[in-house]
C-alpha positions, 0 to 999 in steps of 0.5 A: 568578542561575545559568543552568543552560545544560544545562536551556535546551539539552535544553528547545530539543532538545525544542521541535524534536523536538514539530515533527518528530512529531506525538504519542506512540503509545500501545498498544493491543493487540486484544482477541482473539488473531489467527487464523493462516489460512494459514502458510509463504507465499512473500513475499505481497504482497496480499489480496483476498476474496469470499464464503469465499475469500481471494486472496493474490499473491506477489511471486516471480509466484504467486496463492494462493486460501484457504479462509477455514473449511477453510483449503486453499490452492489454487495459481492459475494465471496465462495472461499474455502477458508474464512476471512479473519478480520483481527486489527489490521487484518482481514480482507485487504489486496484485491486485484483484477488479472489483466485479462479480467474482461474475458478471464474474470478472475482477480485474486484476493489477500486475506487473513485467516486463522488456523491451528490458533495461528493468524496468516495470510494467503492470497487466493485467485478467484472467479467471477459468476455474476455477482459471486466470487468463487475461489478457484485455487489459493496460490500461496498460504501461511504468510505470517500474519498478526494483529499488526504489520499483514502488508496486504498489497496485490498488483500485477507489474507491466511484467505480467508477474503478481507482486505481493507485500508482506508486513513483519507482523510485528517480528522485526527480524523476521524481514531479514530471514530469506527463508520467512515470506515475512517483511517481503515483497514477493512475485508470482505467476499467476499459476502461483508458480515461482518465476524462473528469473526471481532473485533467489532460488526456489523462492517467492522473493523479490525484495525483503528488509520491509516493515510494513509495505501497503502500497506498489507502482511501477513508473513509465519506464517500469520501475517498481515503487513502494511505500513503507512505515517506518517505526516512529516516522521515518515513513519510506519510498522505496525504488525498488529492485530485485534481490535488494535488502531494503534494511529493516530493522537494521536501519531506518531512515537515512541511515545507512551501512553496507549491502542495505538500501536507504530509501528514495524518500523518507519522512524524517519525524513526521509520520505519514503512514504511507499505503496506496500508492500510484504513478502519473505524468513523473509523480507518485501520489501516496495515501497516507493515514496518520498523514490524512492526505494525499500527497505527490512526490515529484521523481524529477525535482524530489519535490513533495506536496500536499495535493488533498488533506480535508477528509482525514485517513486516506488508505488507497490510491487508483489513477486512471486516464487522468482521475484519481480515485481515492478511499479514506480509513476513518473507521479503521479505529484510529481516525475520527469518523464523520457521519457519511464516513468512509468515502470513496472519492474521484478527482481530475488531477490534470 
């Protein structure tokens, strides 16, 4: 009997391929057309909302509030004791609303800076007068930052705690080392003050062994989510919980070895270069950048679809009631920016 070698070789190629990626996407494209909110922003980095009016950073160092129904754009001003360096992918970034905004009318802002010739980054609570933010206190300094890998993410968790993503900033190793608050995820009170039932003690960290975490949500049942990019692919979902090592740079992938965590989900060769992030009716729905869409990934099935891909760079995800609004990046110095670019878009997702 003839061995037909080219069919066992491809069979073999296939078998290691089915272990690199979890399954095939499908295409699931919403139902309705975006509506396009606002056009010609400056790299927007993230979104938050309350009542009608929706609050947008750039990372160049400006904060836009838009009117969801008239969709003015009114400039904010920032009062901060320290300026916005705005170097590669730093800048101004997480921008986040306290749950209590409509009376505190605080937020608090990540953002890097420079000093003594060094790149950092430092999250800062502010307060709102009118049209202008002051800086009130900043919470944390001297997170290590660089051209690349700031993280930069700021959400407030169903537990009343800030958590805050952290990149590498191009150390790979340092996402190892518990005593860096590089290559983390790290929860605050909202004084800045370290909570008492954090992981490890004396210590802002909640999770670490993260590359470059952009995005976090919590499902119904309060669990914390995040998305990650990978090195060469091998973008992640991560389910994540306290005091785990989530790998990096030891392991990547489906990679795995003892004490370190494989990701829920992860992109196998394609890269997503995944950032925002958020949670509706069992599905998270996931920015991606390289990926230049927006894409579900089912928690029940471990599904993934492609519900968005016809507006390139996409870099935050907010899910309100049943609207998702979104912002595409395709002036972030790696997209090919259309003439009305960047755009901030909503979409009825039921």
């Amino acid at each position: 009997m003839k061995v037909n070698w080219l069919i066992i070789f491809c069979l073999v190629i296939c078998v290691g391929c089915a272990g690199d990626r979890i399954q095939n996407e499908t295409i699931e494209v919403f139902k309705d057309q975006p509506e396009i909110i606002s056009i010609q922003l400056d790299i927007p980095w993230s979104i938050s909302k309350v009542g009608r009016s929706l609050f947008i950073t750039e990372r160049k160092g400006t904060l836009l509030k838009v009117d969801e129904e008239t969709k003015q754009i009114i400039p904010q001003e920032l009062s901060l004791n320290k300026k916005i360096y705005h170097i590669g992918e730093g800048g101004l970034l997480g921008f986040t609303l306290t749950p209590d905004f409509e009376t505190s009318k605080e937020a608090y802002i990540y953002h890097t800076y420079e000093e003594n010739n060094e790149i950092l980054n430092r999250v800062v609570l502010i307060e709102r007068a009118g049209d202008v933010w002051v800086e009130q206190r900043s919470v944390l300094e001297n997170i290590p930052g660089g051209r690349i890998h700031n993280g930069g993410r700021l959400k407030f968790g169903p537990d009343g705690y800030l958590y805050i993503t952290t990149g590498d900033a191009g150390v790979p190793d340092n996402a190892q080392n518990l005593v860096n608050l590089s290559g983390k995820i790290l929860r605050m009170e909202r004084d800045g003050s370290i909570p008492s039932n954090n992981p490890f003690d004396n210590s802002y960290i909640y999770s670490y062994g993260h590359r470059n975490p952009q995005g976090l949500t919590w499902d119904g049942e309060n669990n914390l989510y995040a998305t990650e990019h990978g090195q060469s692919a091998h973008d992640e979902i991560n389910l994540v919980r306290p005091g785990r090592n989530y790998g990096w740079p030891i392991i990547e992938g489906n990679e795995k070895s003892p004490g370190l965590e494989t990701p829920l989900f992860q992109s196998g060769k394609d890269t997503w270069a995944p950032s925002g992030v958020d949670y509706y009716n069992g599905k998270l729905y996931v920015a991606t950048l390289r990926g230049q869409s927006v894409r579900s990934f089912d928690l029940d099935t471990m599904e993934i679809s492609i519900e968005y891909n016809q507006s390139g760079r996409m870099r935050d995800i907010l899910i309100h009631d049943n609207t998702l609004y979104a912002l595409t990046n395709n002036k972030d110095g790696r997209g090919s920016p259309q003439e009305d670019d960047d755009k901030l878009m909503k979409v009825n997702i039921d």
